[in-house]
C-alpha positions in Angstrom: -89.4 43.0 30.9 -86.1 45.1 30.9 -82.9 44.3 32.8 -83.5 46.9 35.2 -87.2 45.9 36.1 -85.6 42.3 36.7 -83.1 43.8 39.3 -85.0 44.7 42.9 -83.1 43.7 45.6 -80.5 46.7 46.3 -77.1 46.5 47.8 -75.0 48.9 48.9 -71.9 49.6 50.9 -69.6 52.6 52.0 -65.9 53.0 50.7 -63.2 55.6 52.1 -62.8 58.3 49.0 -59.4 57.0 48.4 -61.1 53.2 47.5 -63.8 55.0 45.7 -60.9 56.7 43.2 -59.8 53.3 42.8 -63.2 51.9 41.9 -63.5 54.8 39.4 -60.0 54.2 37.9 -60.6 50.1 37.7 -64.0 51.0 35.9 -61.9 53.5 34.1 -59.5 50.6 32.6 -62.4 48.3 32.1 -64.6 50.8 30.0 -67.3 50.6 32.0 -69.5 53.1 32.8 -72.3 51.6 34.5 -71.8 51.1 38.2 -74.2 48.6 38.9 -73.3 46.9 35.8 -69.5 46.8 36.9 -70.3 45.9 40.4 -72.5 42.9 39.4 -69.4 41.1 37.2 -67.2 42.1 39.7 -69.2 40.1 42.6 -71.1 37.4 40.1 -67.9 36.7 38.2 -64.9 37.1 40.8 -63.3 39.6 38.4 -63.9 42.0 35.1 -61.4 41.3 32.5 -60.9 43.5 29.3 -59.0 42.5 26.8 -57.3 44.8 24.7 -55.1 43.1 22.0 -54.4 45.1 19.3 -52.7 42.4 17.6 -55.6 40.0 17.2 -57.4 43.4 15.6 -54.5 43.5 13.3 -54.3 39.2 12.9 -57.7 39.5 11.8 -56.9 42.5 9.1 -54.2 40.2 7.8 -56.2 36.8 7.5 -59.0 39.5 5.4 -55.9 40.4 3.2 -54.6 37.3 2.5 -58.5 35.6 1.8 -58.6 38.3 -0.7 -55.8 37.8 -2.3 -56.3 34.0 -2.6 -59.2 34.5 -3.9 -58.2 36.5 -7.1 -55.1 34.1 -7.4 -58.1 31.1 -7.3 -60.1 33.0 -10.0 -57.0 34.1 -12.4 -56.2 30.1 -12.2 -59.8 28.9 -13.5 -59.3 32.2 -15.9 -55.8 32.0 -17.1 -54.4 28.3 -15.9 -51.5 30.1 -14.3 -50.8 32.2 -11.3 -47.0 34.0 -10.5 -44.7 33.1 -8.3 -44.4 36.3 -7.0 -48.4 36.0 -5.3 -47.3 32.7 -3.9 -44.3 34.5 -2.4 -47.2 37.3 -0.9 -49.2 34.4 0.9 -46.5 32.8 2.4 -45.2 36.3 3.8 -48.9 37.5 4.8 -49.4 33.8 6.4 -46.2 34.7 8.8 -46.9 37.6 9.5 -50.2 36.2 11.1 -48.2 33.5 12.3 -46.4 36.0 14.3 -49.4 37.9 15.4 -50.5 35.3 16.5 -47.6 34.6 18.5 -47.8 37.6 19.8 -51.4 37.5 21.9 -50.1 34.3 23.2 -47.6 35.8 24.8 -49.7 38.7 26.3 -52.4 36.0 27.2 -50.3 33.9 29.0 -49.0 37.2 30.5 -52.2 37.2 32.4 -52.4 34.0 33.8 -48.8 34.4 35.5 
């Protein structure tokens, strides 16, 4: 059985046009397309939240870069018994700049909780 077939008891209510522009604009914000679907978390879960934080997108690029290159340092060490200094120096510099992305979301997190 879909969603839909599991939804049969209908609601609905009557806005002025200028709340119904803000119902589209909110929906607008959230991505959400769906009216019923937006309605339903609205009422169910006291509030829709969408997150948008481009720095975790760009935290979790980073932490992909720096696996990588750990793992070719790891394999030129079982191949070669010696790494340079120079790709420690790159780990240490990718691992702050996660460090700072990191720091970052916090800030716009707590942001939301003010």
């Amino acid at each position: 059985m879909s969603e839909m077939q599991n939804h049969t008891v209908h609601f609905s209510f009557d806005t002025t046009p200028e709340q119904a522009a803000i119902i589209q604009q909110k929906m607008k914000n959230a991505g959400v397309k769906n009216k019923s679907g937006f309605f339903r978390a609205m009422v169910l879960n006291g509030y829709l939240l969408r997150l948008d934080l481009p720095e975790l997108r760009e935290a979790s690029r980073q932490m992909s870069i720096l696996s990588n290159n750990v793992n070719q340092i790891a394999k030129r060490m079982n191949e070669h018994g010696s790494i340079y200094e120079t790709e420690i120096d790159e780990i240490l510099e990718k691992q702050e700049e996660i460090t700072q992305l990191i720091r970052q979301i916090y800030e716009r997190l707590e942001v939301l909780y003010e």
